[in-house]
N, CA, C and O atoms as CSV, one atom per row, in Angstrom:
chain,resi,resn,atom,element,x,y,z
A,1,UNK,N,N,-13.441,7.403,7.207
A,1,UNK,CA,C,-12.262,6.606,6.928
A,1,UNK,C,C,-11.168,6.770,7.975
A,1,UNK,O,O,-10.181,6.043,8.086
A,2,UNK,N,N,-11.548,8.066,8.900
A,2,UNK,CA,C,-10.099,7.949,9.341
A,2,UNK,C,C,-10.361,7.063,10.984
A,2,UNK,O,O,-9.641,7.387,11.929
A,3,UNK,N,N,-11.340,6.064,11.146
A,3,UNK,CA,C,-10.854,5.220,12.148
A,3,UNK,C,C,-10.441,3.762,11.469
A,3,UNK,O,O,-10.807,2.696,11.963
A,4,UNK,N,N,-9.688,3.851,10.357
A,4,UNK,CA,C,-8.790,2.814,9.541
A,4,UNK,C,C,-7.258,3.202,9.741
A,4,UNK,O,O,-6.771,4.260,9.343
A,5,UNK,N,N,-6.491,2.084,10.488
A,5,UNK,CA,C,-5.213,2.266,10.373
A,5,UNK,C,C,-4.941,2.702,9.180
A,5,UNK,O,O,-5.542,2.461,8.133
A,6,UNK,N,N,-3.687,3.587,9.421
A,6,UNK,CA,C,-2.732,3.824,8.014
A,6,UNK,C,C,-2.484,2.947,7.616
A,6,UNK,O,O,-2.876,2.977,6.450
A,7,UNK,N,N,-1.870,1.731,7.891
A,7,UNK,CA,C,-0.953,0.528,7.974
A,7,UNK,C,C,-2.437,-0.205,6.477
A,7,UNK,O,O,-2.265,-0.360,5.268
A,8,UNK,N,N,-3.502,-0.421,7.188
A,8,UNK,CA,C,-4.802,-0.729,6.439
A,8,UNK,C,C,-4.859,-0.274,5.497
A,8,UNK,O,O,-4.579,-0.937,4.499
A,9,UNK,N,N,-5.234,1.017,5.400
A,9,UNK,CA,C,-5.440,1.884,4.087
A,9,UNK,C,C,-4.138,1.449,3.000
A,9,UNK,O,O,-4.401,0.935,1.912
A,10,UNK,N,N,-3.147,1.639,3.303
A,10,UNK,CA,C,-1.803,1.692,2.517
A,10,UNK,C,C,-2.117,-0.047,2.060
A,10,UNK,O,O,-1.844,-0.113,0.862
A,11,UNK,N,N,-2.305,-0.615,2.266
A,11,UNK,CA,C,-2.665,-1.661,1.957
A,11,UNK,C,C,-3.863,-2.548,1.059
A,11,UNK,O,O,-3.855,-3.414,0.185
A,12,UNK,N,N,-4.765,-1.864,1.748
A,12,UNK,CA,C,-5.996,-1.699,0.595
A,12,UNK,C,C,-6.066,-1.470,-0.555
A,12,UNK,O,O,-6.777,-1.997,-1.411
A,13,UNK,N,N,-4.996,-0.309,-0.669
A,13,UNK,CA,C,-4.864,0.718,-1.780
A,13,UNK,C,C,-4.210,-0.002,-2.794
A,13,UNK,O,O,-4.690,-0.105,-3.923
A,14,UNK,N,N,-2.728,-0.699,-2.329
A,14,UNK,CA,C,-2.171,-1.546,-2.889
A,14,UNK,C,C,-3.242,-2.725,-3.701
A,14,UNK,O,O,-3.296,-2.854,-4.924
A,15,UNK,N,N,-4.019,-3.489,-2.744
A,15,UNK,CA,C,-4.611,-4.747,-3.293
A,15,UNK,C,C,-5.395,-4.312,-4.408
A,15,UNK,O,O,-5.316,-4.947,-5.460
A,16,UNK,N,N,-6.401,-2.964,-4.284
A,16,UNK,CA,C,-7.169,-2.241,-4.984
A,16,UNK,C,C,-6.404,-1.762,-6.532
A,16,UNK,O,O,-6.967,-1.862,-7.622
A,17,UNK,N,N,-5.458,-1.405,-6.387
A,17,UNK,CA,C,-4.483,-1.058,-8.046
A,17,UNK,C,C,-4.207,-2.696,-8.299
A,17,UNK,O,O,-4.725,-3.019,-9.368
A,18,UNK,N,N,-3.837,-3.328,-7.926
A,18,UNK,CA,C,-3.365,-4.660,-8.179
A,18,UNK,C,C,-4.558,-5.132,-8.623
A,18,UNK,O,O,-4.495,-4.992,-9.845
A,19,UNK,N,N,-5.577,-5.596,-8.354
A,19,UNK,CA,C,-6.372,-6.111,-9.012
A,19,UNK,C,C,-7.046,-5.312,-9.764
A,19,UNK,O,O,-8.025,-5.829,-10.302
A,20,UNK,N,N,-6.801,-3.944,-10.039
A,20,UNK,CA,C,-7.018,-3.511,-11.507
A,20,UNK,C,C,-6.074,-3.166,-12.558
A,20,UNK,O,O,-6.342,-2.331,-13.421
A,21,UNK,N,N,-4.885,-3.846,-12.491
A,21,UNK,CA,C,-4.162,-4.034,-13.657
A,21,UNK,C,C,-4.352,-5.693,-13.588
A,21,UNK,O,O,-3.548,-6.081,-14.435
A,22,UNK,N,N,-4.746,-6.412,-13.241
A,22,UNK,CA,C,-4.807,-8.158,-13.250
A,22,UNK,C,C,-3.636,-8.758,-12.791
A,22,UNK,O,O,-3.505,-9.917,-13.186
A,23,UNK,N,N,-2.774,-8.344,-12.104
A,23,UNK,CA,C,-1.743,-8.835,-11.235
A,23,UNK,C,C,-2.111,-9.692,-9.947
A,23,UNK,O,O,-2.966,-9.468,-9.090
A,24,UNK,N,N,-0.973,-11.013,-10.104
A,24,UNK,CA,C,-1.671,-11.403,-8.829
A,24,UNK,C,C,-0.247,-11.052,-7.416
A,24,UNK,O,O,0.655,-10.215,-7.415
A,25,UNK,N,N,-0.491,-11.738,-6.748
A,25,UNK,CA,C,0.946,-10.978,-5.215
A,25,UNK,C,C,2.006,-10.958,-5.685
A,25,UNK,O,O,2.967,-10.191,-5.632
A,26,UNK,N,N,1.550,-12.811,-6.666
A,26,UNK,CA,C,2.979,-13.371,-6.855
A,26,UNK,C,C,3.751,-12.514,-7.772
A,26,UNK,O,O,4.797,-11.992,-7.389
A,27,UNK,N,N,3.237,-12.321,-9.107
A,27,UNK,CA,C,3.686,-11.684,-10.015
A,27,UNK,C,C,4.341,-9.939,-10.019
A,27,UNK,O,O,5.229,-9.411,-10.687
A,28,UNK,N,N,3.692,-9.570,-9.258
A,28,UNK,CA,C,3.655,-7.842,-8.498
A,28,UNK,C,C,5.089,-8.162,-7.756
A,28,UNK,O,O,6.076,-8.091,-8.488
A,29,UNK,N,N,5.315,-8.525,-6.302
A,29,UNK,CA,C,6.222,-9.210,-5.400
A,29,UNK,C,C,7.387,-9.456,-6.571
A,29,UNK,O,O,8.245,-8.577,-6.663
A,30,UNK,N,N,7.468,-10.619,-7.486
A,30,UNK,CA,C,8.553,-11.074,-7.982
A,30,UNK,C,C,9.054,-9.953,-9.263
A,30,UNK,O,O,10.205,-9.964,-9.699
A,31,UNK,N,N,8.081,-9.093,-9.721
A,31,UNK,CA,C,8.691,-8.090,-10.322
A,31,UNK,C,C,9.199,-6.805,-9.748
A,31,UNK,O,O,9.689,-5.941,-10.476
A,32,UNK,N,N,9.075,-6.651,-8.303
A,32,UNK,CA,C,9.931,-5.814,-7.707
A,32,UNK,C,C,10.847,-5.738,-6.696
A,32,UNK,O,O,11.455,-4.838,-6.118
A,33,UNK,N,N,10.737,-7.648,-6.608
A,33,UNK,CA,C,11.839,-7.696,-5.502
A,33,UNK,C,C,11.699,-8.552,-4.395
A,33,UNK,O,O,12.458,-9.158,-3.639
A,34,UNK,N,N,10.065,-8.360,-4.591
A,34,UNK,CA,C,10.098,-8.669,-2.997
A,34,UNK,C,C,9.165,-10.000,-2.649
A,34,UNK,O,O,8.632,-10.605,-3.579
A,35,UNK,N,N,8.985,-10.438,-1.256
A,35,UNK,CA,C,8.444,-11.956,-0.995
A,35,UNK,C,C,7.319,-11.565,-1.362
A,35,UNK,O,O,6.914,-10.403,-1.372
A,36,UNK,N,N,6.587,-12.817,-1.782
A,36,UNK,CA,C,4.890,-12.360,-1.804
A,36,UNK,C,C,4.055,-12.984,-0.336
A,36,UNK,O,O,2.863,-12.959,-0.029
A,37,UNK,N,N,5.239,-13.520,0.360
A,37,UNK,CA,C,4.454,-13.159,2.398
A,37,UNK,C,C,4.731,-11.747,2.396
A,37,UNK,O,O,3.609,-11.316,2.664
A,38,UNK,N,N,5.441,-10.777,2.280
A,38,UNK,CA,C,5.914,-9.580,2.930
A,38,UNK,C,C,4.574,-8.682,2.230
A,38,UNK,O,O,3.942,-7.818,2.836
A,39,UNK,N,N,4.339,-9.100,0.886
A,39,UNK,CA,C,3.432,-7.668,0.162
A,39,UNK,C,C,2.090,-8.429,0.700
A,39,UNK,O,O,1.008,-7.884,0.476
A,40,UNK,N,N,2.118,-9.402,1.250
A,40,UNK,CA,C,0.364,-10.039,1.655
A,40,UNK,C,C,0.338,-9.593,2.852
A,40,UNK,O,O,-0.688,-9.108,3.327
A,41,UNK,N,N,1.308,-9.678,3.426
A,41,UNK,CA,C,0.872,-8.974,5.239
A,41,UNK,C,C,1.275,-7.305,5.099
A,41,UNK,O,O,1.417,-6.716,6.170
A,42,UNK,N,N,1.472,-6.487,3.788
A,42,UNK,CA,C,1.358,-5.453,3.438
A,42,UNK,C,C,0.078,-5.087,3.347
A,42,UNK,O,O,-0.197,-4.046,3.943
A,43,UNK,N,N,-0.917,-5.707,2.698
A,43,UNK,CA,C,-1.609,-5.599,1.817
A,43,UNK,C,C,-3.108,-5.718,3.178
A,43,UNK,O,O,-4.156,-5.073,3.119
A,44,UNK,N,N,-2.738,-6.675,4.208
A,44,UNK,CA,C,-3.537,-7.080,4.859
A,44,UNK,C,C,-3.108,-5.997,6.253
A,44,UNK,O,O,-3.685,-6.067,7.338
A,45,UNK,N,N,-2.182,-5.192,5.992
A,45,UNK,CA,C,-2.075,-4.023,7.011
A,45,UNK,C,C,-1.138,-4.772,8.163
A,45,UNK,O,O,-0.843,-4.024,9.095
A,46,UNK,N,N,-0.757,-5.778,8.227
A,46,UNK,CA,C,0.173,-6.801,9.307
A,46,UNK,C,C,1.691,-5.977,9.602
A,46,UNK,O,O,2.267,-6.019,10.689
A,47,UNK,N,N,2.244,-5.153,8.268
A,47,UNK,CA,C,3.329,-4.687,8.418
A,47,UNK,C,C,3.440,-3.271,7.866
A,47,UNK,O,O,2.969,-2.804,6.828
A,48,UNK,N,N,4.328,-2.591,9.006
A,48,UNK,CA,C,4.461,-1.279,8.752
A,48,UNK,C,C,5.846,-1.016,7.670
A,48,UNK,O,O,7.065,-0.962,7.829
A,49,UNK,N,N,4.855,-0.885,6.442
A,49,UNK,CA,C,5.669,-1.141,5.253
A,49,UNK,C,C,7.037,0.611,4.767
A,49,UNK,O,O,6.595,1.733,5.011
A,50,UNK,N,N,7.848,0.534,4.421
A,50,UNK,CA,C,8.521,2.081,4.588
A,50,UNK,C,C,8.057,2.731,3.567
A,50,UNK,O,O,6.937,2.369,3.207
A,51,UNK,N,N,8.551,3.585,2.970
A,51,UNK,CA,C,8.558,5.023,2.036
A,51,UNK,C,C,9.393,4.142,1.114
A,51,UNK,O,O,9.197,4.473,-0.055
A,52,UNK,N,N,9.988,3.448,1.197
A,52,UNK,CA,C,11.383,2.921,0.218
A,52,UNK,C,C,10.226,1.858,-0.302
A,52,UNK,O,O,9.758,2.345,-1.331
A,53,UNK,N,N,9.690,0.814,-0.052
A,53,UNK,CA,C,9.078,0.225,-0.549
A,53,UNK,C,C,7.718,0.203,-0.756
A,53,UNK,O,O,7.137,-0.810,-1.148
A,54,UNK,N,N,7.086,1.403,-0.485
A,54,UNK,CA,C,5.779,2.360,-0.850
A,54,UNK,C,C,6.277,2.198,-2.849
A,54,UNK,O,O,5.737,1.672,-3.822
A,55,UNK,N,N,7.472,2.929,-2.633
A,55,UNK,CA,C,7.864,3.667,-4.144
A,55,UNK,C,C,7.807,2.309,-5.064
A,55,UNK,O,O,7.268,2.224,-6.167
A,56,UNK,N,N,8.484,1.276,-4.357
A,56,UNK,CA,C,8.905,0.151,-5.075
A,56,UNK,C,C,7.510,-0.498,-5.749
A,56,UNK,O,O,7.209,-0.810,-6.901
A,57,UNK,N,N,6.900,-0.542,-4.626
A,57,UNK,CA,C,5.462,-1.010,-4.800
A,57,UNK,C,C,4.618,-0.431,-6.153
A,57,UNK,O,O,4.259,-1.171,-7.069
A,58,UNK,N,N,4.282,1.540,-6.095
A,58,UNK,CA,C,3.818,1.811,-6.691
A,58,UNK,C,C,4.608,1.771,-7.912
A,58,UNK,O,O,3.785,1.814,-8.826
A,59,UNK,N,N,5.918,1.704,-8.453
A,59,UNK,CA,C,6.115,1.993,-9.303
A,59,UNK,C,C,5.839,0.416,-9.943
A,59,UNK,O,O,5.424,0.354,-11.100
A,60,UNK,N,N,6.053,-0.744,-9.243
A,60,UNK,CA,C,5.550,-1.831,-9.868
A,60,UNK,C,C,4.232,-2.096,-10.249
A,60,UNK,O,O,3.962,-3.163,-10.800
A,61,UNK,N,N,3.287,-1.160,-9.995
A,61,UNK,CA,C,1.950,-0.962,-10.264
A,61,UNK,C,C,1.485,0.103,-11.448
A,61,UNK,O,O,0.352,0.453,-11.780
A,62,UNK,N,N,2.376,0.366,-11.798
A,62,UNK,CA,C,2.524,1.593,-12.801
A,62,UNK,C,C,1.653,2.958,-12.195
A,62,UNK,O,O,0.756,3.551,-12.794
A,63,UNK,N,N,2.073,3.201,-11.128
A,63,UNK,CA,C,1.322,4.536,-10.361
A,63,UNK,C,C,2.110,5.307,-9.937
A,63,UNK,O,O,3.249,4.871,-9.773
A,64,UNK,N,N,1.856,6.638,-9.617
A,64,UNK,CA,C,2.749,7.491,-9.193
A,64,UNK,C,C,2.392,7.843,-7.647
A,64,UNK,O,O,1.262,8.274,-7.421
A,65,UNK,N,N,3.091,7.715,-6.827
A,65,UNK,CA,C,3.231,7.924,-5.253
A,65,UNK,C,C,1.755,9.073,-4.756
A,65,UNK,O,O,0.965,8.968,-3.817
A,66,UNK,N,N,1.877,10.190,-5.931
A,66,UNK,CA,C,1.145,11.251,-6.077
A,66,UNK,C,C,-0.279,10.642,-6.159
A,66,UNK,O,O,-1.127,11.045,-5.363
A,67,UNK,N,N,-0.661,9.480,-7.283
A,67,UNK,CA,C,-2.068,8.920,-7.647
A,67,UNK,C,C,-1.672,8.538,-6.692
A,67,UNK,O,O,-1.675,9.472,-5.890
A,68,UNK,N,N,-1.057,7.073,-5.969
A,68,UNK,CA,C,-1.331,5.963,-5.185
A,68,UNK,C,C,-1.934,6.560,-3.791
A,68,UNK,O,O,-2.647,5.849,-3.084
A,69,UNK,N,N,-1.569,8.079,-3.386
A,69,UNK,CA,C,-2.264,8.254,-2.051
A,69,UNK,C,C,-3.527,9.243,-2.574
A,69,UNK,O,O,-4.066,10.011,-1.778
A,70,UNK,N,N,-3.911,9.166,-3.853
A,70,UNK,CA,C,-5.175,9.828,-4.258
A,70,UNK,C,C,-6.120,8.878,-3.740
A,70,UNK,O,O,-5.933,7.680,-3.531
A,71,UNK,N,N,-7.264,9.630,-3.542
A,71,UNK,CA,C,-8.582,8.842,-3.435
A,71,UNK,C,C,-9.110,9.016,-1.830
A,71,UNK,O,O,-8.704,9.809,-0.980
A,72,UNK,N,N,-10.111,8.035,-1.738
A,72,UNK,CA,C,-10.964,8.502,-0.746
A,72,UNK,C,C,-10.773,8.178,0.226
A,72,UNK,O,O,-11.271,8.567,1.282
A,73,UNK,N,N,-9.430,6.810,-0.113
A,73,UNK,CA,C,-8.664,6.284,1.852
A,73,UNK,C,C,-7.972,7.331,2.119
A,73,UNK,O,O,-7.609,7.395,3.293
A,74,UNK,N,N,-7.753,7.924,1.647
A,74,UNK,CA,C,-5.935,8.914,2.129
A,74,UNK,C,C,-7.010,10.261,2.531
A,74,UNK,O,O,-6.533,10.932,3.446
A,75,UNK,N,N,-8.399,10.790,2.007
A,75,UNK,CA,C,-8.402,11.949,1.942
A,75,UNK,C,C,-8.850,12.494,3.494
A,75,UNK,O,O,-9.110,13.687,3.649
A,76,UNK,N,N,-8.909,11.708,4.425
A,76,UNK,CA,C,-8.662,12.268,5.700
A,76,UNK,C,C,-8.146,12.119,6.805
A,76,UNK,O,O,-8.363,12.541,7.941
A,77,UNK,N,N,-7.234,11.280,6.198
A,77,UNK,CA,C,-5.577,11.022,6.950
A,77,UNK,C,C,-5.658,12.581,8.109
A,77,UNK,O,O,-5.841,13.744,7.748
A,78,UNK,N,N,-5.480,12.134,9.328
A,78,UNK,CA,C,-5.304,13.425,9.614
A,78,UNK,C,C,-3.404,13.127,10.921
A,78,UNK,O,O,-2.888,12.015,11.028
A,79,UNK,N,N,-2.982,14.072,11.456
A,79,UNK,CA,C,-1.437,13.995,11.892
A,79,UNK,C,C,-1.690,12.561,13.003
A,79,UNK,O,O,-0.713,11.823,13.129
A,80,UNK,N,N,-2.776,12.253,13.656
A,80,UNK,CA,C,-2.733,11.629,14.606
A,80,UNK,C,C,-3.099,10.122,14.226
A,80,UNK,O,O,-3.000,9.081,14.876
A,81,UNK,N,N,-3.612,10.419,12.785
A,81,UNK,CA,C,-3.906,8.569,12.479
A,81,UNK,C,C,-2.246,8.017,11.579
A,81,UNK,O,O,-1.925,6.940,11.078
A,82,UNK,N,N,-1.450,9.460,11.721
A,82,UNK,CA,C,0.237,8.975,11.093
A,82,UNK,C,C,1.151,8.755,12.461
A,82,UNK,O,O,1.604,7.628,12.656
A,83,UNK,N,N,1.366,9.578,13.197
A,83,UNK,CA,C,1.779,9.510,14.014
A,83,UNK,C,C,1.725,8.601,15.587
A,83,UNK,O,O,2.663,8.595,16.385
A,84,UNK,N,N,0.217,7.762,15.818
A,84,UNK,CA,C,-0.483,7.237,16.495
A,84,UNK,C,C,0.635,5.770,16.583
A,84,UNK,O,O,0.968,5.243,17.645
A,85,UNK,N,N,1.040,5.353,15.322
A,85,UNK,CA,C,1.633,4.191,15.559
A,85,UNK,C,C,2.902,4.076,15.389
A,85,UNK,O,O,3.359,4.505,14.329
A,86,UNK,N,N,3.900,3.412,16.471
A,86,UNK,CA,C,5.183,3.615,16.180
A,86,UNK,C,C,5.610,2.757,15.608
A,86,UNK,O,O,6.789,2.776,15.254
C-alpha cells in the first residue's frame, strides 16, 4: 500500500465509510458544510484536503479520526509517503 499517495488513501477511505453508511457526496458534503466538487476531488485524491476538514469529514461519517485512519490503507504509511508531498 505504501506506493499509494496519502492524498489517495485519505480519500478512498472517505468513499469506503460513505458508502457504508448509504450516503451519497451530496448528502455527506451538505451535512458538513462543504461543496460536493471539493469532497469528490477529495475522495478522488485531486486535493490535499487539511486536518480541519479530515475531522469535519469523519465526524460527518459518524467515525472517529482514531477508526478513520484504522485499517489496511494507513497501516504502512511510512514518514516519506507524508512528507513526500508539499
Amino acid at each position: 500500500m505504501s506506493d499509494i499517495d496519502i492524498r489517495t488513501r485519505i480519500g478512498l477511505r472517505i468513499k469506503q465509510i460513505r458508502a457504508e453508511r448509504g450516503l451519497t457526496q451530496d448528502a455527506l458534503a451538505y451535512g458538513i458544510g462543504l461543496s460536493r466538487s471539493y469532497l469528490a476531488e477529495v475522495e478522488t485524491g485531486k486535493r490535499n484536503v487539511s486536518a480541519v476538514n479530515i475531522e469535519r469529514i469523519s465526524n460527518g461519517l459518524g467515525i472517529s479520526l482514531s477508526d478513520f485512519f484504522a485499517g489496511e490503507l494507513f497501516d504502512s504509511i511510512t514518514q516519506d509517503d507524508v512528507i513526500s508531498h508539499p
